[in-house]
C-alpha positions as CSV (number, residue, x, y, z in Angstrom):
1,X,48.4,-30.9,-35.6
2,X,48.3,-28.1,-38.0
3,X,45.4,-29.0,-40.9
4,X,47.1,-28.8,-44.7
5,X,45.1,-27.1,-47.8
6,X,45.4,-29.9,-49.3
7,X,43.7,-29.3,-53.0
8,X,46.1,-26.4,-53.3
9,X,49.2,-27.9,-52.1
10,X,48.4,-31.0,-54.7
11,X,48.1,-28.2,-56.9
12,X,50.8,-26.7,-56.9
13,X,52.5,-30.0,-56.6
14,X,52.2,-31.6,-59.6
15,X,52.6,-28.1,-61.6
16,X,56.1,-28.1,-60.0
17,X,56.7,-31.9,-61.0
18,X,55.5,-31.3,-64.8
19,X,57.7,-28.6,-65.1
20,X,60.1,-30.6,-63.8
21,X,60.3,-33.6,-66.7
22,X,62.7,-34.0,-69.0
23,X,63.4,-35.8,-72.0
24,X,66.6,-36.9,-71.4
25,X,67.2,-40.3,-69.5
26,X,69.8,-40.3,-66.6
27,X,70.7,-42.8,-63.8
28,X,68.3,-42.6,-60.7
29,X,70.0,-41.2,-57.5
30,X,69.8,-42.7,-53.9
31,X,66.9,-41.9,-52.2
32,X,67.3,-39.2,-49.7
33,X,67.6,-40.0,-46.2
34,X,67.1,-36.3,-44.7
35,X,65.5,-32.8,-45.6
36,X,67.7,-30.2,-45.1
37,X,68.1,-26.6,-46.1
38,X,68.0,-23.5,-44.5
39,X,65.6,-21.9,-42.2
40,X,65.4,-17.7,-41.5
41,X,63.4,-14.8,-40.6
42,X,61.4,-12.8,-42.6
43,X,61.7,-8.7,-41.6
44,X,64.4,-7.2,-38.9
45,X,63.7,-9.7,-36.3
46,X,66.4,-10.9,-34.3
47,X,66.6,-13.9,-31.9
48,X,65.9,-13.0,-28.0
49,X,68.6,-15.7,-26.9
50,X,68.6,-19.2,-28.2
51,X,65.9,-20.0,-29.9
52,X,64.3,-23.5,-30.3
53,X,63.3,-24.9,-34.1
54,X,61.1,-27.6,-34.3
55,X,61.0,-29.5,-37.3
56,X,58.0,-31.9,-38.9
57,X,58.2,-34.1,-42.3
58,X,54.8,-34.1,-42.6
59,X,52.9,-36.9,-45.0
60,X,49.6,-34.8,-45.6
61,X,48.0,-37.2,-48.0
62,X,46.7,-39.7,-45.3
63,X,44.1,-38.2,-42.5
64,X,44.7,-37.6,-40.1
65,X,48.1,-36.0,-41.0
66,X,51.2,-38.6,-39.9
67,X,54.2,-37.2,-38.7
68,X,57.3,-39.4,-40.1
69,X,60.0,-37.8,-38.5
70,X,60.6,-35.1,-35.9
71,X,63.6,-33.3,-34.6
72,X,64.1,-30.0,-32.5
73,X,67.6,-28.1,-32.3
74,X,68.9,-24.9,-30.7
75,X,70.0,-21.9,-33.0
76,X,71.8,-18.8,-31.9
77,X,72.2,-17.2,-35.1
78,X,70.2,-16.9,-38.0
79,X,70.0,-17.7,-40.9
80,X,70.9,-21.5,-39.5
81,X,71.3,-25.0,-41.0
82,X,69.3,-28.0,-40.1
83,X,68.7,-31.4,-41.4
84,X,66.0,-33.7,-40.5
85,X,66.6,-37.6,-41.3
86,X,64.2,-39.8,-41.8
87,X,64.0,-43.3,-42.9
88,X,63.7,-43.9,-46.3
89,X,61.3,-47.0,-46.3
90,X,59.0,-44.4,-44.5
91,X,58.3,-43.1,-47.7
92,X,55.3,-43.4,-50.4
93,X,56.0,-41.8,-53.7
94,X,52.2,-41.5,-54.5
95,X,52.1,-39.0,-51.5
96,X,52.5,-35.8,-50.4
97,X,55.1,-34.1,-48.2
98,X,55.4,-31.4,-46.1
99,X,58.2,-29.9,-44.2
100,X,56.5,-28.0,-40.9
101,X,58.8,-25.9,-39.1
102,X,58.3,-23.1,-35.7
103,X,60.4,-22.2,-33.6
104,X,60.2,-20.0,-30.2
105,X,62.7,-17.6,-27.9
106,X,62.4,-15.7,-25.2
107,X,59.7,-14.2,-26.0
108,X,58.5,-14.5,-29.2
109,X,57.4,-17.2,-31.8
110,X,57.6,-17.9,-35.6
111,X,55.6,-19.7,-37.6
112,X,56.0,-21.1,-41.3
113,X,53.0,-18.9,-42.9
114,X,52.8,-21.2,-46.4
115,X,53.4,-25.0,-46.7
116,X,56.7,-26.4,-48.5
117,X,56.5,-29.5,-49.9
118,X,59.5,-31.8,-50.1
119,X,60.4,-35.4,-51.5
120,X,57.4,-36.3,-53.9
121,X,55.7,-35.1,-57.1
122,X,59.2,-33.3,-58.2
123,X,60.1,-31.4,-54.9
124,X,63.4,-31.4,-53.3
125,X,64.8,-32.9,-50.3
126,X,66.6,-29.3,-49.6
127,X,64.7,-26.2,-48.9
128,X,64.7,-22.5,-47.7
129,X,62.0,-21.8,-45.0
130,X,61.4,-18.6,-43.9
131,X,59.7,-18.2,-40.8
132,X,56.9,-15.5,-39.3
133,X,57.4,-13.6,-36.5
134,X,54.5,-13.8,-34.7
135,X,53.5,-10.5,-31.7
136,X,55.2,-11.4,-28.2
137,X,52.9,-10.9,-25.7
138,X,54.2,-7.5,-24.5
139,X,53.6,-6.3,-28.1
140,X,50.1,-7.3,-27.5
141,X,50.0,-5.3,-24.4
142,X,51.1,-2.7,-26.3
143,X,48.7,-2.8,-29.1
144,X,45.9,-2.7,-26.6
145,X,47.0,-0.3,-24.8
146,X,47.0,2.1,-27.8
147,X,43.8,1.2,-28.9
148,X,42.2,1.5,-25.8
149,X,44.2,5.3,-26.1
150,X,43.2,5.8,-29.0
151,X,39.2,6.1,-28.3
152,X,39.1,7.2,-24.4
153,X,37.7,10.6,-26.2
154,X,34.0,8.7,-26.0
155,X,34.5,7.7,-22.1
156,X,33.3,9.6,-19.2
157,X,35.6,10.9,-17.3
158,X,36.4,12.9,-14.4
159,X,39.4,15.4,-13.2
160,X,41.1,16.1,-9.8
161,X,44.4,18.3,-9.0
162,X,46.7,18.6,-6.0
163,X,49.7,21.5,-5.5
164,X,52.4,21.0,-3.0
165,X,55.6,23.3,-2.8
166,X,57.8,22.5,-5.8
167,X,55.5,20.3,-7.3
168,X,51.5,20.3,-9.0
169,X,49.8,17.3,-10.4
170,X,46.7,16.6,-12.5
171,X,45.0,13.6,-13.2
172,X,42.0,12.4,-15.6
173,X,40.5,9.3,-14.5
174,X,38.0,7.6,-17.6
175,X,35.5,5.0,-17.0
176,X,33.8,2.2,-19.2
177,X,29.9,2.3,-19.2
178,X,30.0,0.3,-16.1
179,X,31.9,2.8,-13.8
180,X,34.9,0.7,-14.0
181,X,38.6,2.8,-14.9
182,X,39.7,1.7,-17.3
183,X,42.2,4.8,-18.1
184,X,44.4,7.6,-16.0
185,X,46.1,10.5,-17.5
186,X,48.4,11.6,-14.9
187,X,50.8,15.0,-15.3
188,X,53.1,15.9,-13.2
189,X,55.1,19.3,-13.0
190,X,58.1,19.6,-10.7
191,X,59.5,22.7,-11.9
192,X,63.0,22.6,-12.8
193,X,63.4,18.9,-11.8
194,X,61.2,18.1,-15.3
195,X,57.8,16.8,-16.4
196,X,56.6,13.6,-15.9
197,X,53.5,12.0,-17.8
198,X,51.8,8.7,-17.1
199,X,49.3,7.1,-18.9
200,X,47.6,3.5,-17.3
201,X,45.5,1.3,-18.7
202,X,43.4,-1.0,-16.6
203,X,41.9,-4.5,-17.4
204,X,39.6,-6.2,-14.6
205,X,40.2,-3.8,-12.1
206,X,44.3,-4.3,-12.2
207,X,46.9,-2.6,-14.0
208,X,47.5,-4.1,-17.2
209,X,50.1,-1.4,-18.7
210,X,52.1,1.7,-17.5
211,X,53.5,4.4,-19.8
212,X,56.2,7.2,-18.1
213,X,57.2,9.4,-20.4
214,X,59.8,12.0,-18.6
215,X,60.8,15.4,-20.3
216,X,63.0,18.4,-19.0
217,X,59.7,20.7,-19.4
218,X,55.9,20.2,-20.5
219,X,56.1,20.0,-24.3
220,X,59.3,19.0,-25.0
221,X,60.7,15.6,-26.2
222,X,60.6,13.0,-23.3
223,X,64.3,12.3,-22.0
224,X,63.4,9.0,-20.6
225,X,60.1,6.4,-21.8
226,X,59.5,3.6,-19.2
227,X,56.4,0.9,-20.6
228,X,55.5,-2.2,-18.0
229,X,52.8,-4.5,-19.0
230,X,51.2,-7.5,-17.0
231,X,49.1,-10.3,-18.7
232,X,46.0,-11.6,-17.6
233,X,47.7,-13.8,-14.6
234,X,49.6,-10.8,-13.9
235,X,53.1,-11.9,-15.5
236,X,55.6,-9.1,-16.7
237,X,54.9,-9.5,-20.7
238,X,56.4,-5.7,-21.4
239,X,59.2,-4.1,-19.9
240,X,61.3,-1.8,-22.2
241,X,63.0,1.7,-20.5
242,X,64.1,4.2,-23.6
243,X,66.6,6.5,-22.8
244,X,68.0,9.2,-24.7
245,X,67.3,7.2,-27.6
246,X,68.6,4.0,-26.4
247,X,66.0,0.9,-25.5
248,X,67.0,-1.4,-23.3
249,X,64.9,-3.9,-20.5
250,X,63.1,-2.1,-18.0
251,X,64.7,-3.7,-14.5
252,X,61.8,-6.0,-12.6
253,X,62.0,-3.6,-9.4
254,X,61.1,-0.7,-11.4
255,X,58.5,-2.2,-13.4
256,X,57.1,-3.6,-10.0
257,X,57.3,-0.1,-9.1
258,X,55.2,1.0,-11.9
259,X,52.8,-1.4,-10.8
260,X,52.1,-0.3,-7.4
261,X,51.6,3.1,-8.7
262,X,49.3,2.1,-10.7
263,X,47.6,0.4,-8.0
264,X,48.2,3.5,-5.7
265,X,46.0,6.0,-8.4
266,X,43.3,3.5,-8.7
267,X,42.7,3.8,-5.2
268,X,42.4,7.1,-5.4
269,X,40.3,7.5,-8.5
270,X,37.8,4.6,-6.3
271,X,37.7,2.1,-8.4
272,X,34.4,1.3,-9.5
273,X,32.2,4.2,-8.4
């Protein structure tokens, strides 16, 4: 159960239910029954298939926190509707509510990242909520990847070569402080048939992420950008192939292709030594 700031959220509260009052009298409503509203994403983000929103009312007052209803519904399109109904008798004026919602694809998953209170102390029973996108685990990959990149300058390393007719290749092969590889630079020249460059990064002695970048000639723009990363239990987490500008999911064969490459130059670089 997620834990509540509570001092702020009373806060902010009761300055939403003083400026709230009115002088004038009118007849009391009906008691609401369900809160409902909106929910969508903040940023660009778009939904990886359906994705699955998971709605709390929340009484935060009482510890621990008491969930008083719960409901969970698919969404294809955003921004969506929803409505969560509760019971009305489940209510305590004197307290404080909050509406929790998350929701998760494919891939990724979004988070609320500030409290909205509902019901009591002057708050409505209809909301927008706008949810976070939180990093999918290939963007994590990713991210480490690029750090680890970005400071292989202070690593040992070591070089080796081979030429074969039609074809020459290079390789740097960089090592933590305990020998291990952690990084290999890999160029390879085929003449007229194009440039290929691939950069691995290694994490416990297996590949953890592949970058092919593929150009007509050394130098110029890559043509074709394949990225495959794996997660600790060696899941696919990253798979994107960029082609001519277009990005579109990197097929599993060719990402387990990747992979056994990768495998194939730590071999050779002796893992370790």
């Amino acid at each position: 159960m997620r834990r509540y700031a509570l001092p702020l959220l009373i806060a902010a509260v009761l300055l939403a239910a003083g400026c709230s009052q009115s002088s004038s009298t009118s007849t009391p409503s009906a008691a609401p029954t369900a809160v409902s509203g909106t929910v969508s994403v903040l940023g660009n983000t778009t939904l990886d298939g359906q994705g699955d929103l998971k709605l709390d009312l929340v009484d935060v007052s009482k510890q621990p926190n008491v969930v008083v209803a719960s409901k969970t519904q698919s969404i294809t399109t955003l921004p969506a509707d929803f409505s969560l109904p509760f019971a009305a008798t489940a209510i305590d004026s004197a307290d404080l509510y909050v509406l929790d919602a998350s929701m998760s694809d494919a891939q990724r998953k979004f988070i609320t990242p500030i409290q909205y209170p509902v019901l009591t102390h002057g708050n409505s029973a209809q909301i927008s909520v706008q949810l976070k996108p939180l990093p999918t685990p290939g963007e994590r990959a990713l991210a480490g990847f690029e750090a680890l990149k970005a400071r292989i300058g202070g690593l040992k390393y070591t070089q080796g070569d081979q030429s074969e007719v039609g074809m020459s290749r290079g390789w740097q092969v960089f090592r933590d402080s305990d020998g291990k590889v952690v990084f290999v630079r890999e160029l390879e020249d085929a003449g007229p048939k194009g440039f290929t460059n691939t950069e691995i990064a290694y994490r416990d002695g297996k590949p953890w992420v592949v970058v092919l970048s593929h150009s007509a000639g050394r130098g110029q723009k890559p043509s074709l950008v394949e990225r495959a990363g794996w997660d600790a239990q060696g899941t696919l987490v990253l798979h994107e192939r960029n082609a001519g500008g277009t990005t579109s999911r990197l097929d599993a064969a060719e990402a387990h292709n990747l992979y056994a490459d990768a495998e194939s130059m730590l071999r050779r670089a002796g893992a370790g030594k």
